[in-house]
N, C-alpha and C positions, 0 to 999 in steps of 0.2 A: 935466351935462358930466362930472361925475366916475363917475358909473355908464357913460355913454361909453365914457371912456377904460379903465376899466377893462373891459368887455365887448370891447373893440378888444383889450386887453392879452390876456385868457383865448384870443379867439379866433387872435391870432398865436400865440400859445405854442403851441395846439391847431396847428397848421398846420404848423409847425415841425418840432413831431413826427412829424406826418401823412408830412414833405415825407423824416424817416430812417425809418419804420418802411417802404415799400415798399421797401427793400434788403432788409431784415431778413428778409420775409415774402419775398421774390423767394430769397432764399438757401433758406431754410425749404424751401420749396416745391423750389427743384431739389434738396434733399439728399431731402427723400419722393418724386421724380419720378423719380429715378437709379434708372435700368434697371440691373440686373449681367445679363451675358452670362456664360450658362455656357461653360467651357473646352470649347476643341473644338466649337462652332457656331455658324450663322450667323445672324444677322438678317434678315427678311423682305427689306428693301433691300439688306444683300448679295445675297442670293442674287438680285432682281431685277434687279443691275446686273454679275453674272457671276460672283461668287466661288462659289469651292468650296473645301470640305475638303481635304485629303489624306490627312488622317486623322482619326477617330472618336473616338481616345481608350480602345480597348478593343480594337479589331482593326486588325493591323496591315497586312490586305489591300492588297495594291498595291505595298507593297514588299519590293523581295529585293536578297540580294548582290549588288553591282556584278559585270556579267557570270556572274552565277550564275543560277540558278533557284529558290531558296529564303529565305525568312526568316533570317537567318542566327543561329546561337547565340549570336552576340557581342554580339545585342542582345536585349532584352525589352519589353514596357508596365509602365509601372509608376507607378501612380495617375495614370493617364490622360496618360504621358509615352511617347515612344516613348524607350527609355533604352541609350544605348550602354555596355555593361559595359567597356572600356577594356580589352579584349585584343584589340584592332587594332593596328595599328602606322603604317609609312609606306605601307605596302601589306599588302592582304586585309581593310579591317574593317570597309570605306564599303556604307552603301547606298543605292539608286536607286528612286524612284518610275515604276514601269515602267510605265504602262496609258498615259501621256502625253507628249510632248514640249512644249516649249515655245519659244517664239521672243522677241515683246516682252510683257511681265507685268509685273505688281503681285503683290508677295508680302509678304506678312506671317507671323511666326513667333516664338514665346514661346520660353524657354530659361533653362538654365544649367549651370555648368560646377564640376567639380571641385575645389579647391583644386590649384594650380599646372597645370591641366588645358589642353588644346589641342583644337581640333576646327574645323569649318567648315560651312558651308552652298554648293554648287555649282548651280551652272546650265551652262546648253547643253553639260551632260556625254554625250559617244559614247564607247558601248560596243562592244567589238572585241578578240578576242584579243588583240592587238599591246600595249593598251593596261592596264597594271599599276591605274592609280588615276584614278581623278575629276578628278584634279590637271593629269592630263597633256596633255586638253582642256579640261576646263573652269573658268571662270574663279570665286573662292571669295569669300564672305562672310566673313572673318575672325570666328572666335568663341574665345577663349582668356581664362585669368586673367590681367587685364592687371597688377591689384595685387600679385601673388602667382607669377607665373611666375619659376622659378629664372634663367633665362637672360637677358640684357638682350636687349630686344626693336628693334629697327629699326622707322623708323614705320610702313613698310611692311609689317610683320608686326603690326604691335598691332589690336586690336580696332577691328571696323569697317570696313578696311581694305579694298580690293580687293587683296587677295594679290599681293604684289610688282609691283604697280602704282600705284597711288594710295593716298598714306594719309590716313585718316579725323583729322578734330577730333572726337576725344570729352571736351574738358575739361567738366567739370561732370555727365557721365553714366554714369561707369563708377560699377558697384557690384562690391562683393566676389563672390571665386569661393562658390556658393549660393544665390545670390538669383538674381529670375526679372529677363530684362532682353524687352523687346520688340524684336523689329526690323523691318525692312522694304527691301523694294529694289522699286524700278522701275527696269525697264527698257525704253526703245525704240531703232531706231537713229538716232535723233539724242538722243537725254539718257539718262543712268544716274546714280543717287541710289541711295545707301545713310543708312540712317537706324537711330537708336540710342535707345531710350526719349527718341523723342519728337525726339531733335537731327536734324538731318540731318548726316551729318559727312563725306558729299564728293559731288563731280557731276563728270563726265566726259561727253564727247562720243565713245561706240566708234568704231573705226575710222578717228576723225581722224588727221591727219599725227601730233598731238601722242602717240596712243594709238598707233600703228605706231611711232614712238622709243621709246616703254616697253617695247612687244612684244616688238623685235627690241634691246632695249640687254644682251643676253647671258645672265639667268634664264632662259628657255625656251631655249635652245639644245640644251637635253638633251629639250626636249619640243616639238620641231617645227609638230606639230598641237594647241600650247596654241592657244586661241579664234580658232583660222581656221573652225572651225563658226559660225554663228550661230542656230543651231537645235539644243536637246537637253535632256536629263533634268535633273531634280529630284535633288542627290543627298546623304546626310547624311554626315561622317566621323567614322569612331571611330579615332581617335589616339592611342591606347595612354590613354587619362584618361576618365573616366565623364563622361557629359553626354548632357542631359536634355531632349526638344525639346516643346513641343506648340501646339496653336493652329495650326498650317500649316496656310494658306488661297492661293488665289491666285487671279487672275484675267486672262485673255489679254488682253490691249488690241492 
């Protein structure tokens, strides 16, 4: 009876152990399992379910000055960034991914910014004489130092933000100006998401009544043909502050 118990005893204890180390060896196992993705490419399953580049990481092919025809000098690569030198301003410093337009998508895009720096990310951007900036059709990803910017910001200007429309909840994800942050947006026309390392920090329905009150509450009055397109370019801004983009992928949905 006592050899028993005690065989009963060794073998719970064994089991016990048994029943923590498959966590242990499960963690083990995904830290030597973890893929790293080099910057600037896709995954076989990306690329199977429609993503693509935009950029390389080395050549900046595809893109040019907003309404230009060239690369412009105000930006450069720079360890595999596409990097805007911060001698743009409110107008002349933005540029456009020109080979494609775009309508409803999924975009994803690495980044970062300045200290005290300002900049943006655009879509359904039309290019036109008439038309001075990216701003004046299309509607902006807000990317700026949110910790660090000199000026008090409105929510609707802070990071994340759809530019003077809807502002973003970034509590718990802002990092300082220098660090890389990820982002994302989908959009179709019934839902728009903007997303922030990893948060989501707002969703809108375009074109509702509730998004034509924002449109028309007096901010674009200066810009008539803000997002009455719903189809157009890819575009980055350089805003008088250096900032730094890479990983731009997206895919049409």
């Amino acid at each position: 009876m006592i050899k028993s118990r005690l065989y009963l005893g060794i073998l719970f204890s064994g089991l016990l152990l048994l029943s923590c180390n498959p966590d242990k060896a499960r963690e083990e196992m995904e830290e030597e399992e973890e893929i790293v993705i080099p910057d600037n490419s896709l995954t076989e399953n990306e690329k199977a379910i429609g993503w693509m580049l935009l950029f390389d990481g080395e050549d900046p092919a595809g893109w040019r000055a907003f309404n230009g025809e060239e690369f412009p000098e105000g930006w450069t690569v720079e360890d595999g960034a596409l990097k805007a030198l911060g001698t743009g301003g409110d107008i002349g410093g933005d540029i456009v991914f020109a080979p494609m337009d775009f309508e409803e998508f999924e975009m994803e895009f690495t980044w970062k910014i300045a200290p005290e720096g300002n900049s943006g990310v655009f879509y359904h951007v039309v290019e036109d004489p008439k038309y001075k900036a990216p701003y004046e059709t299309g509607p902006e990803y807000q990317v700026i130092d949110q910790l660090g910017f000199p000026q008090p910001l409105e929510d609707w200007q802070s990071l994340a933000s759809d530019y003077g429309m809807y502002a973003g909840d970034i509590e718990g994800v802002v990092k300082p100006a220098g660090e890389w942050n990820t982002s994302r947006i989908v959009f179709t026309k019934d839902k728009a998401s903007y997303w922030l390392n990893g948060k989501k920090t707002l969703e809108f329905e375009p074109y509702s009544e509730d998004w034509k009150e924002r449109r028309n509450s007096g901010k674009w009055d200066d810009f008539p043909d803000y997002a009455t397109t719903r189809r157009g370019l890819i575009a980055l801004q350089d805003h008088g502050s250096e900032a730094w983009f890479k990983n731009i992928k997206i895919r049409p949905l």
